[in-house]
NUZA-988301 format. One record per atom (N, C-alpha, C): z, y, x; residue number from 1. Coordinates in steps of 0.001 Angstrom, whole numbers. Layout:
! NUZA-988301
Z_Y_X_NUM
...
! end
This chain:
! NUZA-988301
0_-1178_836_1
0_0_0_1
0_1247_884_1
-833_2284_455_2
-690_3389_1264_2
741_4214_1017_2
414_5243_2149_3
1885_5823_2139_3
1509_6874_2672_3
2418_8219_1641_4
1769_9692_2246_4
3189_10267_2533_4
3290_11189_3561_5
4033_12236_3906_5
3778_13464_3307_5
4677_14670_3303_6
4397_15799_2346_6
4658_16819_3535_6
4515_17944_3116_7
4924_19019_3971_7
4627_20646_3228_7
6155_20963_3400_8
5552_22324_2253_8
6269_23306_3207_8
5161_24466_3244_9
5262_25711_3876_9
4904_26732_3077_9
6240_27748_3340_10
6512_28671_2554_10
6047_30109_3358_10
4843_30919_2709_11
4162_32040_3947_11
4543_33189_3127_11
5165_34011_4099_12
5619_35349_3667_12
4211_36140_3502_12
4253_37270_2022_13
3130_38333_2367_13
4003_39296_3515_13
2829_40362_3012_14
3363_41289_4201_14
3120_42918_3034_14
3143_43763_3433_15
3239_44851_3507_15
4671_45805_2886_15
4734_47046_2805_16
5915_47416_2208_16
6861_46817_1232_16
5698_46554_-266_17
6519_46009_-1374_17
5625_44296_-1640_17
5259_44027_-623_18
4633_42475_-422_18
3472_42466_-523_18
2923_41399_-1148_19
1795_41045_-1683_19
402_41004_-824_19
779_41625_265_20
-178_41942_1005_20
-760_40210_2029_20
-2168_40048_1728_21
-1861_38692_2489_21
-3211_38510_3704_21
-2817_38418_4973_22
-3376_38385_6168_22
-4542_37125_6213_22
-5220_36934_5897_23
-6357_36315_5320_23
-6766_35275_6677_23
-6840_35999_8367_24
-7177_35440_9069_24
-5797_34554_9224_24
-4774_35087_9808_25
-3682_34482_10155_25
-3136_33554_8746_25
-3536_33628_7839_26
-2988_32391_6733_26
-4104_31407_7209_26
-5703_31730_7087_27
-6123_30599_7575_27
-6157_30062_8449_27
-5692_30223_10128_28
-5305_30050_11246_28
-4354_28853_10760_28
-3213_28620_9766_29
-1992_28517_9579_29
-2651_27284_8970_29
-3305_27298_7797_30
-4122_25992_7564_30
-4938_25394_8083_30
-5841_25941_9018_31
-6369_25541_10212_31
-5113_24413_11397_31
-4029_25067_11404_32
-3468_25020_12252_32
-2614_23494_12022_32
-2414_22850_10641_33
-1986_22302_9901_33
-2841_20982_10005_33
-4036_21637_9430_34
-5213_20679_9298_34
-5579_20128_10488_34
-5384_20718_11443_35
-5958_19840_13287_35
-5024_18880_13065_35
-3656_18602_12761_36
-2566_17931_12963_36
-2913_17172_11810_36
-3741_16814_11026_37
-4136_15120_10233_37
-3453_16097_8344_37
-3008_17221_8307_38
-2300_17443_7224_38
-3753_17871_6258_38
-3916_17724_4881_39
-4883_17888_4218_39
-3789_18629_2896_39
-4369_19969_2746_40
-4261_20893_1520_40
-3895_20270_479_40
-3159_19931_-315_41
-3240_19355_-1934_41
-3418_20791_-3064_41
-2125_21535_-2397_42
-1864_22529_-3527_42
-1591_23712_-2522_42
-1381_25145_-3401_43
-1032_26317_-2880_43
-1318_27279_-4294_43
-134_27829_-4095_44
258_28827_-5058_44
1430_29913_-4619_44
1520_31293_-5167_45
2240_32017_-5258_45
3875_32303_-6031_45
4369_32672_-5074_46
5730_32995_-6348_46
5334_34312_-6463_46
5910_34856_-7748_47
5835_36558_-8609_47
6826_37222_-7780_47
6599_38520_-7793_48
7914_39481_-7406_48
7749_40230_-8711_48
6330_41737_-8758_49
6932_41868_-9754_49
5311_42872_-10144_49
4658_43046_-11379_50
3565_43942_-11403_50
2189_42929_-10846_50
2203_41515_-10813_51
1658_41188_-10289_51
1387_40568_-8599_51
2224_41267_-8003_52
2335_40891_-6472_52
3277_39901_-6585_52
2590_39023_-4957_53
3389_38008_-4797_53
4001_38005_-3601_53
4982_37535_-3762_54
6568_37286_-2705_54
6011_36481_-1571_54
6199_35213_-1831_55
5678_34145_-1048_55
4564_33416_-1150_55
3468_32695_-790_56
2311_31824_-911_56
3156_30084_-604_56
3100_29309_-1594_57
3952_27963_-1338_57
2503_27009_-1002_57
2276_26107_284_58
1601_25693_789_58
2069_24249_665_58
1217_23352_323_59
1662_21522_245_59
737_20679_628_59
1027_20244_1699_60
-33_19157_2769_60
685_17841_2164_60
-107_17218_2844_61
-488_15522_2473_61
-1032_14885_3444_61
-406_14140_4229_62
-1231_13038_5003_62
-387_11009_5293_62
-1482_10708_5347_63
-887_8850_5773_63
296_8924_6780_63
939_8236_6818_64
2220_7987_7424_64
1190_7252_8172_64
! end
């Protein structure tokens, strides 16, 4: 039976009141993930407030 490992990374925005999100350096970060056997499942935002988001929640997947 197969068998997966998980891995969840939590990416800060950036700017004054958040939301702001570094486009190269997030994909660097999944790039960076992905060399190491981890494959994307999910990714989503938490709310702060007006629409902007706090954090980006990141969830890899790979075979044990």
């Amino acid at each position: 039976m197969e068998q997966w490992e998980y891995r969840t990374i939590k990416y800060k925005t950036g700017g004054f009141l958040g939301g702001k999100v570094d486009t190269e350096e997030f994909e660097d970060e999944l790039n960076a993930h992905g060399s190491e056997g981890w494959e994307l499942v999910s990714c989503f935002d938490t709310s702060m407030s007006q629409g902007a988001s706090r954090d980006i929640v990141i969830v890899f997947k790979r075979r044990k």
